[in-house]
Backbone as a ProteinNet text record, in pm:
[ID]
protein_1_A
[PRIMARY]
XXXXXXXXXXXXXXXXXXXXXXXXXXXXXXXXXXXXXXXXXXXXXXXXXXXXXXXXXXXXXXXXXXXXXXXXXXXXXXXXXXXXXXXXXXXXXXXXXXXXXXXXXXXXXXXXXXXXXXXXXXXXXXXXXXXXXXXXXXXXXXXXXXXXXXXXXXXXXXXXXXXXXXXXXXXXXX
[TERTIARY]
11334.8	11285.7	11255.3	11131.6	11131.6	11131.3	11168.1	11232.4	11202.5	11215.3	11146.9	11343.3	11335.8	11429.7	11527	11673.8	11759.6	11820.6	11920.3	11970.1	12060.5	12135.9	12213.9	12131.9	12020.9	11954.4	11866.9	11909.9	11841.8	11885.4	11971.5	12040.3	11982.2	11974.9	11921	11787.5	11698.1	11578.7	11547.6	11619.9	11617.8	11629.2	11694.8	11800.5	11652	11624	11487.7	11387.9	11364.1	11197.3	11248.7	11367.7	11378.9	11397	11433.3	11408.2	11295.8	11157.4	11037.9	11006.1	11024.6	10977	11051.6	11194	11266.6	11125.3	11079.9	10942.8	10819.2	10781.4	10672.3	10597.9	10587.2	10556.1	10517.8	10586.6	10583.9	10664	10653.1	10704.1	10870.8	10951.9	11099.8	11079.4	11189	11186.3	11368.8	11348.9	11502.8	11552.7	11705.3	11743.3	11729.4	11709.8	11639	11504.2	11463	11278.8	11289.6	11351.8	11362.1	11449.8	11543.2	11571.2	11471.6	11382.8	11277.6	11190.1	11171.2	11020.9	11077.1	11214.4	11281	11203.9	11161.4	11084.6	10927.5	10907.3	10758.8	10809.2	10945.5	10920.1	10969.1	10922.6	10999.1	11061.8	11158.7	11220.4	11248	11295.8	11274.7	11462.3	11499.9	11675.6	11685.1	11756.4	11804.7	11916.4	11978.6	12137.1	12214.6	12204.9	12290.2	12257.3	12122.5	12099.1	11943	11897.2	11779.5	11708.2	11573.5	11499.4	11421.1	11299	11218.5	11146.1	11066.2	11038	10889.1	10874.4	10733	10725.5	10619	10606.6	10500.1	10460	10333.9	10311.4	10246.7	10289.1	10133.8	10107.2	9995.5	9957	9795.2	9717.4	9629.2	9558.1	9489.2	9476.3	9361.4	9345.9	9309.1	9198.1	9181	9257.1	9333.6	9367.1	9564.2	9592.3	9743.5	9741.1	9835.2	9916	10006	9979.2	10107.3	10173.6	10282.5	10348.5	10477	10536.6	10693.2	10711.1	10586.6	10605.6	10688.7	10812.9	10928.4	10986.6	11011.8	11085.5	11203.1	11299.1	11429.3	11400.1	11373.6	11324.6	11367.1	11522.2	11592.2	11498.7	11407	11397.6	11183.3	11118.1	10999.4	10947.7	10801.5	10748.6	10796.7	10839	10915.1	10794.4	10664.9	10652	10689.7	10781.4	10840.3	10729.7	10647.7	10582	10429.2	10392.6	10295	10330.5	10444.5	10482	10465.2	10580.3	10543.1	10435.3	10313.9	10230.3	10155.1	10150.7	10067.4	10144.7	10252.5	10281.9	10237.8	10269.1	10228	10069.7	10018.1	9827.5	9861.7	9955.9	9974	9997.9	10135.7	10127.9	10050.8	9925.3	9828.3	9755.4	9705.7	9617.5	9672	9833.5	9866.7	9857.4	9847.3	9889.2	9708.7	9611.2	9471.8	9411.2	9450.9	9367.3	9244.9	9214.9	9067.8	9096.8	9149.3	9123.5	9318.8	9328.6	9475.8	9401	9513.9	9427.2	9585.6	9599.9	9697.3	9631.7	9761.2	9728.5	9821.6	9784.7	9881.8	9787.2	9877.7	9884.4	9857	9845.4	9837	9690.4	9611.9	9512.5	9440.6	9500.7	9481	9556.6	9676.9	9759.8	9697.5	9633.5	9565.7	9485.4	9363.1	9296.2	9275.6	9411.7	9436.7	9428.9	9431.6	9469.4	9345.2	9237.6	9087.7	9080.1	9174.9	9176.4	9039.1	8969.7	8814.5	8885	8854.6	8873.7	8781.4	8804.4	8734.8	8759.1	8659.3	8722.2	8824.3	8882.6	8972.3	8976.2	8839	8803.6	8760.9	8720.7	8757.9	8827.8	8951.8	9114.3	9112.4	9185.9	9232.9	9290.5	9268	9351.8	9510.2	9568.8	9686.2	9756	9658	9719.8	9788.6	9672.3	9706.9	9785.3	9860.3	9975.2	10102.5	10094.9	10166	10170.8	10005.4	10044.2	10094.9	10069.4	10115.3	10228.3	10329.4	10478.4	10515.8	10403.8	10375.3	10393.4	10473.6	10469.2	10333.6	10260.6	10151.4	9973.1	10020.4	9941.3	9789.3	9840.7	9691	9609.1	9676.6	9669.8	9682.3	9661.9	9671.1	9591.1	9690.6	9596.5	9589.1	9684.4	9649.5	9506.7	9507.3	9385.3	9355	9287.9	9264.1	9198.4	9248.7	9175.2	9219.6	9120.2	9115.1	9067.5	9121.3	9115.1	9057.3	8965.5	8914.5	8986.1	9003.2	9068.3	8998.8	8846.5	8782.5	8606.4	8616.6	8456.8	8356.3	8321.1	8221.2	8221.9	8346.6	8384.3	8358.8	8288.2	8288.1	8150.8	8086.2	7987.2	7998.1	8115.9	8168.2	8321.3	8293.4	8454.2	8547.1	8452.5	8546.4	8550.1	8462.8	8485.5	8523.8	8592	8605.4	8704.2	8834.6	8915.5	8820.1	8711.5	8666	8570.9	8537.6	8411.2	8543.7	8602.3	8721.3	8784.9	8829.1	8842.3	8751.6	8605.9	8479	8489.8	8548.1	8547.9	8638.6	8762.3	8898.4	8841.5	8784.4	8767.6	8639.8	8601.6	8502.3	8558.4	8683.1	8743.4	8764.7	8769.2	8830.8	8946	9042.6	9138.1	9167	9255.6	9289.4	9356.1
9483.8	9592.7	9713.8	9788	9887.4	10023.1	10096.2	10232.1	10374	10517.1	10551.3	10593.7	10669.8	10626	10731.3	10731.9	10838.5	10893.2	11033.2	11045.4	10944.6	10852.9	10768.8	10686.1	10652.9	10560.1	10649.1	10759.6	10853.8	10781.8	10713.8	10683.7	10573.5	10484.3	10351	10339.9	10407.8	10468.6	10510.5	10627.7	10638.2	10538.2	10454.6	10345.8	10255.2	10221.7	10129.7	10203.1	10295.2	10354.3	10349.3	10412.6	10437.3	10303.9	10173.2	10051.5	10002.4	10019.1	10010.7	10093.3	10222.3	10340.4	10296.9	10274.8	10202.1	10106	10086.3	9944.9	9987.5	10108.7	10115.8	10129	10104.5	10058.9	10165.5	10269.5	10398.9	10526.8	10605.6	10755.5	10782.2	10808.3	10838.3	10935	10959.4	11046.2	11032.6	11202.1	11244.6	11215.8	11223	11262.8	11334.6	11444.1	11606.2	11571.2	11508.6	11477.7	11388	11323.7	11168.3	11283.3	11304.1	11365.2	11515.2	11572.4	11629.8	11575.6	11449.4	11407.1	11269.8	11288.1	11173.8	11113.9	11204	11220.5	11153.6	11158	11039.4	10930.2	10874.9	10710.6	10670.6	10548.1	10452.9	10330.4	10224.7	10202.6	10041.1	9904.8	9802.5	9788.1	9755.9	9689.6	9519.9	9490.4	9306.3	9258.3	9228.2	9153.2	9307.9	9422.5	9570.4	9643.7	9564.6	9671	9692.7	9818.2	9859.4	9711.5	9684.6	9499.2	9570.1	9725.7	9815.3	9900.4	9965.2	10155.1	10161.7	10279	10279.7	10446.9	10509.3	10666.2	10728.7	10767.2	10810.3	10996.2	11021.3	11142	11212.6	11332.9	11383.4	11486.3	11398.6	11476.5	11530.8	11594.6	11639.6	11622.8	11742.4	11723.5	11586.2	11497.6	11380.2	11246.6	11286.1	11214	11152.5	11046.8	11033.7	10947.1	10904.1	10857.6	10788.7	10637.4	10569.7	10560.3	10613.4	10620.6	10521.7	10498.5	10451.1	10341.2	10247.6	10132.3	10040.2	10008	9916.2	9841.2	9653.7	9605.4	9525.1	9519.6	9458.5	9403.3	9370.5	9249.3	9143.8	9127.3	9002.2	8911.1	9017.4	8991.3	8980.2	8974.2	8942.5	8880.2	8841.7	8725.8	8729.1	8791	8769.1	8872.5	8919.8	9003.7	9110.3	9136.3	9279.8	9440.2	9396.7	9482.8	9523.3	9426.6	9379.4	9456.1	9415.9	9475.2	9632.3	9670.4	9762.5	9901.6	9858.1	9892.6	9861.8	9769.7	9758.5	9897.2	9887.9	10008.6	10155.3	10152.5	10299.5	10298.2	10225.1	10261.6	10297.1	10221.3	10271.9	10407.3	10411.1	10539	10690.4	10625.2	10714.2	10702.1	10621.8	10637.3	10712.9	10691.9	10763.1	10945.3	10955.6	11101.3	11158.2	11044	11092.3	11105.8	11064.8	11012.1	10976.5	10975.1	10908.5	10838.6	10817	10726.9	10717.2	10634	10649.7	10606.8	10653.7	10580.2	10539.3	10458	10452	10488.3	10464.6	10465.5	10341.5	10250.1	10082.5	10024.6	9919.4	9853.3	9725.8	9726.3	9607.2	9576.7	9606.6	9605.3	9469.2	9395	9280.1	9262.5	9346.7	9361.9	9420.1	9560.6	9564.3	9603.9	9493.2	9460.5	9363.9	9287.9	9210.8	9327.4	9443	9559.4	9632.7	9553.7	9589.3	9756.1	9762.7	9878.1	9845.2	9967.6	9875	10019.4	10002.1	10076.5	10201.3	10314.9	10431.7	10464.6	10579.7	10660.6	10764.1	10797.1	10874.7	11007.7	11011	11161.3	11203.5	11099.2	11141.5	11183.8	11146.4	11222.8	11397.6	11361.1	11555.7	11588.9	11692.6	11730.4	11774.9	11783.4	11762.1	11639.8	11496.6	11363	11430.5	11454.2	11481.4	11569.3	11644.2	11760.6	11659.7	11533	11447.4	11382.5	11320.1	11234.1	11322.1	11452	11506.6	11516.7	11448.9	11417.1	11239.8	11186.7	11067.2	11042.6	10973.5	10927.2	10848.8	10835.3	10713.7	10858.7	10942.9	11002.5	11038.6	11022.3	11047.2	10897.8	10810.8	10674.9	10560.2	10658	10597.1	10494.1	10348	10242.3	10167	10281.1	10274.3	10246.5	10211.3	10191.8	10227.9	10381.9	10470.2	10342.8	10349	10274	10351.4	10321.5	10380	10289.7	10338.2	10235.4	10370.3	10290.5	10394.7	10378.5	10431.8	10401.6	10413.6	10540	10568.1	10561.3	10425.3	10363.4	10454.2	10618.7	10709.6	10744.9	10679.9	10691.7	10619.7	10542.7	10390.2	10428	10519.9	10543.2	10649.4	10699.1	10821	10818.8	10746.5	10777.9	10877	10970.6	11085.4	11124.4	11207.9	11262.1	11367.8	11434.1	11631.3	11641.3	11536.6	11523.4	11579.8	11468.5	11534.5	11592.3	11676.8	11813.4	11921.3	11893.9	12045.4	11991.9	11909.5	11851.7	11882.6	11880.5	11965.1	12058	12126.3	12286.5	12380.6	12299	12330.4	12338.9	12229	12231	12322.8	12368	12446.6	12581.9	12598.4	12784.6	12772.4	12727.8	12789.4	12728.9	12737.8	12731.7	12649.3	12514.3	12465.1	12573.5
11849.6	11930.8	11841.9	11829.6	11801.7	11839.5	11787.5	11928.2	11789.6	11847.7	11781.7	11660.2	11581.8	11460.1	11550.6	11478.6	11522.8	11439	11431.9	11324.5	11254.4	11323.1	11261.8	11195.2	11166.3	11118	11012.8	10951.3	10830	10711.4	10691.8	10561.7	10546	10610.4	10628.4	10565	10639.6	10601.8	10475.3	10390.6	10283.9	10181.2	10203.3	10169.3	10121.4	10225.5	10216.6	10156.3	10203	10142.6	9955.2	9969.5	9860.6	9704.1	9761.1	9752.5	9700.1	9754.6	9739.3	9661.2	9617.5	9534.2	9415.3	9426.6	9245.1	9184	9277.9	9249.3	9197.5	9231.8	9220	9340.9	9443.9	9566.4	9670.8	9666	9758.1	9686.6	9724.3	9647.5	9722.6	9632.9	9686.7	9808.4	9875.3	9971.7	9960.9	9957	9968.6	10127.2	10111.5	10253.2	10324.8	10276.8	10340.4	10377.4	10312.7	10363.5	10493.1	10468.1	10608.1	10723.8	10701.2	10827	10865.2	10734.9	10813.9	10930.7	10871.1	10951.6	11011.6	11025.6	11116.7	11310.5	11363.2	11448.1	11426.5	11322.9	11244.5	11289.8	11234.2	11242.2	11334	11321.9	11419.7	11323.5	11361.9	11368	11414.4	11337	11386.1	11333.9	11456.7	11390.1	11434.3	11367.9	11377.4	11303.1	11412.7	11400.3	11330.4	11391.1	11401.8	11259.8	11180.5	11093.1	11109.5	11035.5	10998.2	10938.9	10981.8	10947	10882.4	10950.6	10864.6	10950.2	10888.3	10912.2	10893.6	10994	10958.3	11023.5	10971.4	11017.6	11020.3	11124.7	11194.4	11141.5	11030.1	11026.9	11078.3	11127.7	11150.1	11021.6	10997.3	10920.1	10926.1	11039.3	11094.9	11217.3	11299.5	11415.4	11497.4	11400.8	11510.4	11387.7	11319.2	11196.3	11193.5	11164.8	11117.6	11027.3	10976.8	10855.2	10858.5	10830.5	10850	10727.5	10650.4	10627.4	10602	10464.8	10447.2	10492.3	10542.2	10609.1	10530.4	10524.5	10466.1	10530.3	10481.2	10539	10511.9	10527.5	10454.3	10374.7	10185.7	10170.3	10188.2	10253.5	10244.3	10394.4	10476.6	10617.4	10614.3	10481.5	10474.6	10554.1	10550.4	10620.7	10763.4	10868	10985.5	11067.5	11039.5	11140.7	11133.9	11081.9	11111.5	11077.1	10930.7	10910.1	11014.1	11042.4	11134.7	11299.3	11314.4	11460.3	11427.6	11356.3	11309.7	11292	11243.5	11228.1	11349.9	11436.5	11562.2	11654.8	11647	11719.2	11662.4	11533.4	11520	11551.2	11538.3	11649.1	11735.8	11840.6	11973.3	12000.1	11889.9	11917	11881.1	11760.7	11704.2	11865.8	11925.6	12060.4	12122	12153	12255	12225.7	12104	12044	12102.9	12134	12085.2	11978.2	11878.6	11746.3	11720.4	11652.7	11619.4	11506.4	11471.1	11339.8	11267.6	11193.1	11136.2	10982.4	10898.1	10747.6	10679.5	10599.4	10460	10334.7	10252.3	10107.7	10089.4	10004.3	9999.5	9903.9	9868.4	9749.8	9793.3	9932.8	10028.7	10102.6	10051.1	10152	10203.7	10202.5	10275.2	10395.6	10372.2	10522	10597.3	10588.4	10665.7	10691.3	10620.4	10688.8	10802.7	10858.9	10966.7	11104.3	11077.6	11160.4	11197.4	11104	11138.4	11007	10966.6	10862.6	10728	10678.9	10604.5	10505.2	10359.3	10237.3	10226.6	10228.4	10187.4	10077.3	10024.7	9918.7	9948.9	9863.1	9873.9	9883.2	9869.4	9883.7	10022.2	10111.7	10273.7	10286.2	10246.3	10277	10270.6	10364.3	10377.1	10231.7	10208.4	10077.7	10077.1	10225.7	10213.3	10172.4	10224.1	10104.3	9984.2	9882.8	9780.2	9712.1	9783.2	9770.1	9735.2	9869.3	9893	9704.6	9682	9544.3	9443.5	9417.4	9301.8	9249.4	9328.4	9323.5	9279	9298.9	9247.3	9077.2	9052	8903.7	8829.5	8950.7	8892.8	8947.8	8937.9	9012.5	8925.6	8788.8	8693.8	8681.3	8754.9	8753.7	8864.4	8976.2	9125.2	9106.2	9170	9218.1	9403.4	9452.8	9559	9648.9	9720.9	9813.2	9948.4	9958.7	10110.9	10191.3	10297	10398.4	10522	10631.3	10741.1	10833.3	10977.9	11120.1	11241.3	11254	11347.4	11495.6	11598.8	11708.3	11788.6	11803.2	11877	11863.1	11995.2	11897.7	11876.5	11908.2	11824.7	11708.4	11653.1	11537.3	11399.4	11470.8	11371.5	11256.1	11269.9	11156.2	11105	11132.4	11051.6	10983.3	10879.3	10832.3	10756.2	10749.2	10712	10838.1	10895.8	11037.8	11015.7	11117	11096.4	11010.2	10956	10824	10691.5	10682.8	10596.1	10586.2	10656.4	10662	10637.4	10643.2	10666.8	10524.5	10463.6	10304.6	10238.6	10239.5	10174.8	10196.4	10286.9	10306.1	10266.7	10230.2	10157.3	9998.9	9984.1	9824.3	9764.7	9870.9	9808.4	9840.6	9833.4	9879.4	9960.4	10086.1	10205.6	10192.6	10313.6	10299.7	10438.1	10476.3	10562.7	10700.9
[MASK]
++++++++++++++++++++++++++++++++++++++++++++++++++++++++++++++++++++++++++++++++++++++++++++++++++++++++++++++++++++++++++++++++++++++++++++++++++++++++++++++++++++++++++++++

């Protein structure tokens, strides 16, 4: 069952994300950070522990971010990441979204999710506040991809994210 995360389940969380980042895989996140944006994720448990995580963060007005998506590795292959991620769409629709995007190393996952590869320079430039804390960041091999949610959307993939990302980088200011 996935439900959205609670404080008792902050450590857990860290625990894992932080798992994947020893790897290479995703960027650490302190405990102070996870119980910031504890309210982002949600949350998959099995047999009374954390199975894996996933976190919906908002990056703009018609824009989110899935986020920290981790799953036990002892508990792979089970779906778990997949469920996962089908929910956080849901809950990008339900928020009114237009579009959700990652950054992953995975992009064959999802693309099962109908997710198609952009450049990275669609991205809001708050992403990149995010990578500059990145160890691999002069050397990102991540891969932006984006899922549109709302079919007027489908021939525009930056969209008002990035007209307002062109407009940041040329002086203005978000």
């Amino acid at each position: 069952m996935i439900c959205p995360a609670k404080v008792s389940d902050a450590v857990e969380i860290c625990r894992l994300v932080n798992y994947y980042a020893e790897r290479g895989r995703m960027l650490h996140k302190s405990l102070h950070r996870v119980y910031e944006t504890l309210r982002d994720f949600l949350v998959m448990r099995s047999e009374g522990s954390l199975a894996g995580c996933a976190a919906l963060s908002l990056a703009w007005g018609d824009l989110g971010e899935i986020r920290s998506l981790a799953v036990d590795p002892n508990r792979q292959r089970q779906g778990i990441g997949s469920r996962l991620v089908r929910q956080t769409i849901i809950s990008a629709k339900e928020l009114e979204l237009s579009r959700v995007f990652v950054l992953t190393y995975e992009a064959t996952f999802f693309e099962r999710f109908g997710f198609r590869t952009v450049d990275k320079e669609a991205l809001p430039t708050k992403v990149w506040r995010d990578c500059i804390h990145c160890p691999r960041a002069d050397n990102c091999q991540e891969i932006a991809m984006i899922l549109d949610l709302a079919p007027d959307n489908a021939e525009d993939p930056g969209g008002e994210a990035a007209k307002a990302t062109r407009s940041s980088q040329h002086g203005r200011s978000e």
